[in-house]
N, C-alpha and C positions, 0 to 999 in steps of 0.2 A: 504494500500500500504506500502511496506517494504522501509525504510530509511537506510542509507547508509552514518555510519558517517566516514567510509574511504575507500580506491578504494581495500584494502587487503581484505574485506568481501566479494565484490563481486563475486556472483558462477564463476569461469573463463571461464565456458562456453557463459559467457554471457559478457566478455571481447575479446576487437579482440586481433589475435595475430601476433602480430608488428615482429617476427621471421619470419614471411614470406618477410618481408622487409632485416631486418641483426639481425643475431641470437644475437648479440652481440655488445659492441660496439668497442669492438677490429678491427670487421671486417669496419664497418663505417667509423674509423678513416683510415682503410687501402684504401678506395674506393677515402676519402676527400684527402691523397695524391696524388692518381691518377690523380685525376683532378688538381690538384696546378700542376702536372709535362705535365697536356697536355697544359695547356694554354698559355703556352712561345710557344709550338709547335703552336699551331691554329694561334698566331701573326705573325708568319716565313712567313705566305701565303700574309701578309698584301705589295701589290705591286710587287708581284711574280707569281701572276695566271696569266699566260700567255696562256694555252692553257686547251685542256678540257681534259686531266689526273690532272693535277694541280689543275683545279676546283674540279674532283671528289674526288680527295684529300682533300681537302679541308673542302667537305662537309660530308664526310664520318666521318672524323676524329670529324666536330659538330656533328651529328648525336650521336654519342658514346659517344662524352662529355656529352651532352643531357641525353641520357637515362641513367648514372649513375648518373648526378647531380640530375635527379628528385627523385631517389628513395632515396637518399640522404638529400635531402628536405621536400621527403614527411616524412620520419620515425622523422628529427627534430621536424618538423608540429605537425605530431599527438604524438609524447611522448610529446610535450607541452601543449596541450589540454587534454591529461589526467591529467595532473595537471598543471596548469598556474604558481603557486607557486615553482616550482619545479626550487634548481636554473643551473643544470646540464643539463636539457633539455632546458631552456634559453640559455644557453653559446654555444646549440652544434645550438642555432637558429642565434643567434647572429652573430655564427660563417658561416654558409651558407648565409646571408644576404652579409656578405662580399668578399665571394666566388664570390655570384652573381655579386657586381662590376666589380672585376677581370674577369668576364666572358665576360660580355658587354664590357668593355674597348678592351679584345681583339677580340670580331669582329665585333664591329663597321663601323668599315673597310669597313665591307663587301655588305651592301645593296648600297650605294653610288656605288659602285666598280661595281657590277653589272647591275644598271641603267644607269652607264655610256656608257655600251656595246650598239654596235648597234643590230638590232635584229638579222640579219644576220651572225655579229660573233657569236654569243650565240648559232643559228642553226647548226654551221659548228663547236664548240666544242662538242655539242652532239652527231654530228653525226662522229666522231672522236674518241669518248670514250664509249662504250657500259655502264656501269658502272651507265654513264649519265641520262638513258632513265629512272632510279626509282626519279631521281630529278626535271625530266623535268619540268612534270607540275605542281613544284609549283616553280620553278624559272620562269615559262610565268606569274605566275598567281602573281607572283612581281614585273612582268614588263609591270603589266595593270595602275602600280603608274605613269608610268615615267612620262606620261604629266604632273601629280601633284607637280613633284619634280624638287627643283628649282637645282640653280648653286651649285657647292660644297662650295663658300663661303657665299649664300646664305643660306643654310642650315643649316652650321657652325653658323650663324648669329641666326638665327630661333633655333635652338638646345639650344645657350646658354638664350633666351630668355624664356624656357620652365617655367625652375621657377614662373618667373614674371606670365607669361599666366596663370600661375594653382594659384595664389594669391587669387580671386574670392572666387574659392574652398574650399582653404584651409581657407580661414575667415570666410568663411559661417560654414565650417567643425566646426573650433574651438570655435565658438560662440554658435553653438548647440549642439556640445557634453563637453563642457566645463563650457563657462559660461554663457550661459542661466541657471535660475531656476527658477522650477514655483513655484506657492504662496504655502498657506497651502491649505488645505484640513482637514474635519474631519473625524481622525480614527474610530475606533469600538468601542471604552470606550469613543468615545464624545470630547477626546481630538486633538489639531491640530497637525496636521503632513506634515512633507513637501512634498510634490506630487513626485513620479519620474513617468517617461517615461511604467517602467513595471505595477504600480498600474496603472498610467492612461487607458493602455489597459484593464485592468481588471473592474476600476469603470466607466467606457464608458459605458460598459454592465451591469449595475449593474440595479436591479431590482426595486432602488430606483430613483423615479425621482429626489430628491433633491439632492442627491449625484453625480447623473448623471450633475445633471447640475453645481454642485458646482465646480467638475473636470475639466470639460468641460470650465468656465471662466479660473480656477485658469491656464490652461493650456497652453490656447492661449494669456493671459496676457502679459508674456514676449515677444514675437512672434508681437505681436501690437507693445511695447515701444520699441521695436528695428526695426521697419518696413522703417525707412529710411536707416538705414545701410545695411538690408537684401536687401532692394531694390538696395541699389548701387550693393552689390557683384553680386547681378542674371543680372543685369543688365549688368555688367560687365564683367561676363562669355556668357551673349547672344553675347552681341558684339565681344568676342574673337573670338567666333565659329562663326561667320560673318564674322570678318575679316582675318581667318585662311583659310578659302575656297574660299575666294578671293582670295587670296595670293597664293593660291596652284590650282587657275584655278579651281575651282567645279560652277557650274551653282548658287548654292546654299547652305549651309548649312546643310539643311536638306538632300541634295544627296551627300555631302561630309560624311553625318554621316551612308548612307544606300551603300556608297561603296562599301567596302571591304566584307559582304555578297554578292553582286550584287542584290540588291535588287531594280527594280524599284519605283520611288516615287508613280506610280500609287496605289501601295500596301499599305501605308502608308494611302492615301488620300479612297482609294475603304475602308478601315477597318473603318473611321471615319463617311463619309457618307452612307454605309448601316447600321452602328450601329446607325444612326440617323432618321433613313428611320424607323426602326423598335424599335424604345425608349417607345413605348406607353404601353406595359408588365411591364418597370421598372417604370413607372409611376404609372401603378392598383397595382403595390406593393408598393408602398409608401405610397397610397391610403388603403391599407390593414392593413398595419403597423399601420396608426393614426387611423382605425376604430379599428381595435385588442388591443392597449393600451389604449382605449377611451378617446383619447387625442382630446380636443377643438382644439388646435395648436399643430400640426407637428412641432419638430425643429431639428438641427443639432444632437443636443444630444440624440435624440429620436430614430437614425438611424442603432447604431450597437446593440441594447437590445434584445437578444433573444425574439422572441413571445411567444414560445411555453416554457413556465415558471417551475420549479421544477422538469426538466430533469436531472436526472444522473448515467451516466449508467458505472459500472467500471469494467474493460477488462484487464485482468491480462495479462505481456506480452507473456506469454505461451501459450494465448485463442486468441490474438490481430494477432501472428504469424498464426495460426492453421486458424482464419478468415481470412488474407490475405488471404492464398493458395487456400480456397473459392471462395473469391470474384475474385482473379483472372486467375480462372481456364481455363474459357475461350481463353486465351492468349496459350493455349495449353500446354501440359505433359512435354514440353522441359522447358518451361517459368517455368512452376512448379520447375521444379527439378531443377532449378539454383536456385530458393528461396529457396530451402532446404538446398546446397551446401553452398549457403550465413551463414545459422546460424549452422550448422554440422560441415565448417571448421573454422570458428570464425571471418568472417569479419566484427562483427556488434560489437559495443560497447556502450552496452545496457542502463547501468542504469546511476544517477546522481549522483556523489557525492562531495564531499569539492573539490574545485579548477581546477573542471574539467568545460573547457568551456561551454557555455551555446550553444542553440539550437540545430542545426542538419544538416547536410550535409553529400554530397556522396565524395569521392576521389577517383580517379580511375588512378591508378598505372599503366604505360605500360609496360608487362614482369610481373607482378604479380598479382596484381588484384582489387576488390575495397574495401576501407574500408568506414565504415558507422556509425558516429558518431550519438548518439539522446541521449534524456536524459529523457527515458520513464516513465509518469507517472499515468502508468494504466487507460488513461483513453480515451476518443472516438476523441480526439485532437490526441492522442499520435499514436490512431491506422493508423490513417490519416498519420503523420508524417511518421511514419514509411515504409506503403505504400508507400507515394512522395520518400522519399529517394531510398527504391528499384529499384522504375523506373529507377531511376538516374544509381543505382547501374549495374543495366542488361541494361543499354546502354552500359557503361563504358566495360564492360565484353564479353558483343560480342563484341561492335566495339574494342577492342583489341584481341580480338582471331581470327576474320575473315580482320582486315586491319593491312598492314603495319605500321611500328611507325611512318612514315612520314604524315599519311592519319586517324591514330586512334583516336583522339582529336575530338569532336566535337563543332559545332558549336553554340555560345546561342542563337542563333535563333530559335534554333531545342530542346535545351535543355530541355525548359521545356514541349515539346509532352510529352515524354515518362512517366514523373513522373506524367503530369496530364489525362491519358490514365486511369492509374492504380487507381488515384483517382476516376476518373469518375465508374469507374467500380465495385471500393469497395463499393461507392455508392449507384449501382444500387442493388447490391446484401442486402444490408442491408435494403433497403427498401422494396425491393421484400420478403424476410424474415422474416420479422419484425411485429408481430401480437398486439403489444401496440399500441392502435391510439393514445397517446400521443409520443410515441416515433418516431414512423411515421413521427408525423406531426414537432417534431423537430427536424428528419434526412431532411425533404424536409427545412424547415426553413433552417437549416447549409448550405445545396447544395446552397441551391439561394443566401443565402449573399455571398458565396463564389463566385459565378458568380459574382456578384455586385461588388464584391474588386478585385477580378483579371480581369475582363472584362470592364465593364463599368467606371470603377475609373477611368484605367488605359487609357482608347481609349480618358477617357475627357482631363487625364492629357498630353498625346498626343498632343489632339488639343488646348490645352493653349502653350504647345511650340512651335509650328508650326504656331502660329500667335504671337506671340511676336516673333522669329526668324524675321517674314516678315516683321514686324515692323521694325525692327532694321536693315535689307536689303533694306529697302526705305528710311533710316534716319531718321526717326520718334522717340518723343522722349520717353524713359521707365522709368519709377518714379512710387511710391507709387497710384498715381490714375489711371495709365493706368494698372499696374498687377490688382488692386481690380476691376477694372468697366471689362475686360475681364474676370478671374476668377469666378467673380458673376454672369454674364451673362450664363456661363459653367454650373457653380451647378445651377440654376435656370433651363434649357436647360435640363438636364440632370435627375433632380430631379424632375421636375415636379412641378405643382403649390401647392401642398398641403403642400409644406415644407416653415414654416414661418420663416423670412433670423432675426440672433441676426445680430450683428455688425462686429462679431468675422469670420462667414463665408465667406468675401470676401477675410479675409487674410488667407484663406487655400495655396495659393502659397507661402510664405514665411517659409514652415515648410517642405519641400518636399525635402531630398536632391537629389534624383534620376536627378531634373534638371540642377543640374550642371556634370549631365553624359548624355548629350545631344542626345536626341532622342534614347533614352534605352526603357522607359516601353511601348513601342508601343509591343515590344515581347514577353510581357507577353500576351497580348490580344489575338494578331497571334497564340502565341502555345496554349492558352486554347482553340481557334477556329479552330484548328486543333484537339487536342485532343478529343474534343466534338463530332466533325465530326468523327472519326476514330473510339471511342468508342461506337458509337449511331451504326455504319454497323458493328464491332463486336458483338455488342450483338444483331442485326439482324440475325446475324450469316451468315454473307457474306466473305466466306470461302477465298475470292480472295484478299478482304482488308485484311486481318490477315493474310494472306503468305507476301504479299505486307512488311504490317508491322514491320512484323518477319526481314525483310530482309531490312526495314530503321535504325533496332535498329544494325543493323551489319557492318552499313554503314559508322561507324566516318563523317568524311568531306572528301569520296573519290569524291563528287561533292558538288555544292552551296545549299544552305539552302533549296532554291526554289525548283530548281531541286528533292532534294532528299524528297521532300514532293509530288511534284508532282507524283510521282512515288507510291505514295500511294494513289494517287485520290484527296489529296489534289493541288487545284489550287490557292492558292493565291494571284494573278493577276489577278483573279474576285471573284466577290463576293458571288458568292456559298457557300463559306464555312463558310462566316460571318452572311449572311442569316440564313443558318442551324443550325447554335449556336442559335439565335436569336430564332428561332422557338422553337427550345429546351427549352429555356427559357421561353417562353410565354407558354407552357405545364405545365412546375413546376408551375409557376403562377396560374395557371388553377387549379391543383392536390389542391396545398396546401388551393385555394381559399374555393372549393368545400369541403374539411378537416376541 
């Protein structure tokens, strides 16, 4: 694989090109005055909407701040990620961050202002102002808050408390990316070295068991000697998000945090209990795993080691691209030719070099189009990546070619269908291809842990928030022995009996920041249990789901999460679709057992 000791070496074809945003930064700087000279105007409206011209005023006028401030964010974004280091693309970040205040300060105003209205004026300014009817429905769809939202000094109250409320957060944040550090570990020449975060992913899986497990203590070490502190902050942020949906009239917590998609709780609780209904596949693999390592004892450490041993297969990104359009051919000739369009006109920025941000993400631009960060390294991770980000990428692409900017955005509910479609499908293709039975058997091995991290992890970690939430909704108290004794009982639950518990696995909740973003990884589960679904009747070749689909990925948020999967036969307010996954999984099971 070709190294890249500066971004000037890179073929340019394989650099995006950030002129599709502003050719220059003459023009940038002329755009970031625009906006400084709208944002006195957008304050003018603050206690002057009187009637519904005023309003469409109003929000015409956001709307247009809007669409130039993003592209104006996105070009600082990514010239700073091609080099981090860089200190002209810091100044022009720095500089938008501040923007961004002045933005919020002037229309703050405006959501109070409008939950103040009754429904009835709000009806009779619409129908007053033709203008109106493109904002309608997402001004109803702001006034499904109003029960939740208190008095104007009320809020003012609550507003200035935010800080304090995010404290939890922020000390859990600065404790784990700051000053937590784990022990030594020993390097490759025998000598100690200090553990980070990226080696630990890497000797997790390491084909050594003694290293496996040396990383493995050195890791959760810190994680133990700080377990009363980590216990206050998660404890701390439970209870905010308790006493936050009180205060704001939610039945619950957990339905204060499933809002704003509209998502009922039934969906939340139907994903945890058929994934439970049907746990006895992730069990014969845990069971596989300690007979395949000829391990006496299953343990924590034993659980991400590849099985299938001295796999490596390296995929240049000229062959990785040429395999995409393969494996995802089935998605039809249109889906094709926008992966083409993606690397022809340079939205991808391929390779890794000095100071360029680490992993990979989509951005998608409205009015231009998406760019696609990765930092490719030849090899069957990379292909993968590249893959997921596509998805991402041709959501972003049609939902801005076929919706309004009002409606073009989607929703992360939905986000990650698209990118785990295309995985599932590159999948299928490689294995179906694929005539090494060692290679085989470690593309089926990759598929299943991947279930296992995005599925199963996430439904357990789920259900560890949704009962210390109710904990903490009956008064009950949360300290260091009620997180371990729930937690343990989960990975035991979950794992199955053949996994022998060290001391260090009950404190798996004290290392997870996702739970101080309350009730998030329940949609990773959702969308791989969608995507499963979708891509098992595509490659049945069920012509009706794949029009269907074609025409979700076009869809931004011109309706709810739900909605717009049901429309593809996805129902997730039953458990059909979590079943199906489920099923899916018990087959790989089966494949790689019989392998």
């Amino acid at each position: 694989m070709k190294t890249y000791s500066s971004r000037a070496e890179v073929p340019i074809e394989e650099t995006w090109n950030l002129a599709d945003l502003y050719s220059d930064l003459e023009s940038w700087e002329k755009d970031f005055s625009k906006i400084e000279s709208m944002i006195p105007k957008l304050k003018e409206f603050d206690g002057c909407i009187h009637n519904g011209i005023s309003l469409y005023q109003y929000l015409k006028l956001s709307e247009q701040l809007s669409y130039t401030f993003n592209h104006l964010y996105a070009y600082s974004m990514l010239k700073v990620d091609e080099d981090t280091r860089n200190t002209v693309s810091q100044s022009l970040m720095d500089r938008m961050k501040g923007l961004s205040v002045k933005v919020s300060g002037a229309t703050s105003f405006f959501m109070p202002f409008l939950l103040s209205l009754e429904e009835s004026t709000l009806k009779a300014f619409i129908s007053e102002e033709k203008g109106l009817d493109y904002f309608a429905e997402d001004l109803f769809d702001s006034f499904r808050y109003k029960p939740h939202v208190l008095t104007k000094d009320q809020e003012a109250v609550l507003s200035q408390l935010g800080e304090a409320l995010s404290a939890p957060s922020t000390t859990f944040g600065m404790l784990n990316n700051a000053d937590i550090k784990f022990g030594e570990v020993t390097g490759e020449n025998g000598e100690k070295i200090e553990l980070t975060r990226g080696m630990y992913s890497k000797l997790i899986e390491d084909e050594d068991r003694k290293k496996r497990m040396e990383a493995y203590k050195a890791y959760y070490k810190p994680y133990v000697s700080a377990k009363n502190t980590i216990s206050s902050t998660l404890s701390g942020a439970i209870k905010n998000n308790v006493t936050l949906a009180r205060i704001r009239n939610y039945p619950s917590a957990l339905e204060k945090a499933l809002f704003g998609d509209m998502i009922p709780k039934e969906v939340y609780e139907n994903l945890i209990t058929a994934t439970k209904e049907n746990i006895a596949p992730l069990h014969q693999y845990t069971k596989i795993r300690k007979e395949k390592l000829q391990l006496d004892e299953l343990r924590q450490y034993d659980l991400s080691v590849p099985l299938v041993k001295g796999v490596k297969k390296e995929i240049p990104y000229e062959e990785a691209f040429e395999l995409m359009l393969k494996g995802l051919a089935p998605l039809g000739e249109d889906y094709v030719e926008t992966l083409k369009e993606f690397k022809k006109s340079r939205f991808i920025d391929v390779r890794e070099t000095p100071g360029k941000r680490s992993g990979a993400y989509n951005l998608g631009v409205y009015g231009v189009h998406p760019f696609i960060l990765l930092n490719h390294q030849d090899d069957l991770d990379s292909l993968f990546t590249l893959v997921h980000e596509c998805g991402h990428g041709v959501h972003s692409k049609l939902s801005s070619q076929y919706q309004p900017q009002i409606t073009a955005r989607y929703s992360i509910f939905v986000a990650e269908v698209a990118s785990t479609v295309n995985e599932v499908l590159m999948m299928n293709y490689l294995i179906d291809h694929e005539h090494d039975p060692e290679l085989k058997k470690y593309l089926l091995n990759h598929f299943i842990d991947k279930f296992k991290g995005t599925f199963f992890t996430q439904v357990m970690f789920g259900e560890f928030e949704k009962r210390t939430h109710e904990l903490a909704e009956q008064g009950k108290p949360l300290n260091v022995e009620v997180f371990n004794s729930i937690y343990e009982s989960l990975f035991r639950e979950y794992n199955g009996p053949d996994v022998v518990f060290d001391d260090e696995v009950k404190y798996g909740w004290s290392r997870i920041p996702h739970f101080y973003r309350p009730f998030y990884v329940y949609k990773y589960a959702t969308g791989f249990a969608s995507a499963i679904h979708l891509a098992t009747k595509i490659l049945d070749g069920d012509k009706e789901t794949l029009s269907a689909y074609l025409e979700f990925l076009k869809s931004g948020s011109s309706d709810y999460p739900l909605e717009l999967l049901k429309k593809t036969g996805v129902d997730l307010t039953t458990p059909t679709p979590i079943q199906n996954t489920l099923k899916r999984f018990k087959e790989l099971v089966a494949e790689f057992s019989e392998l």
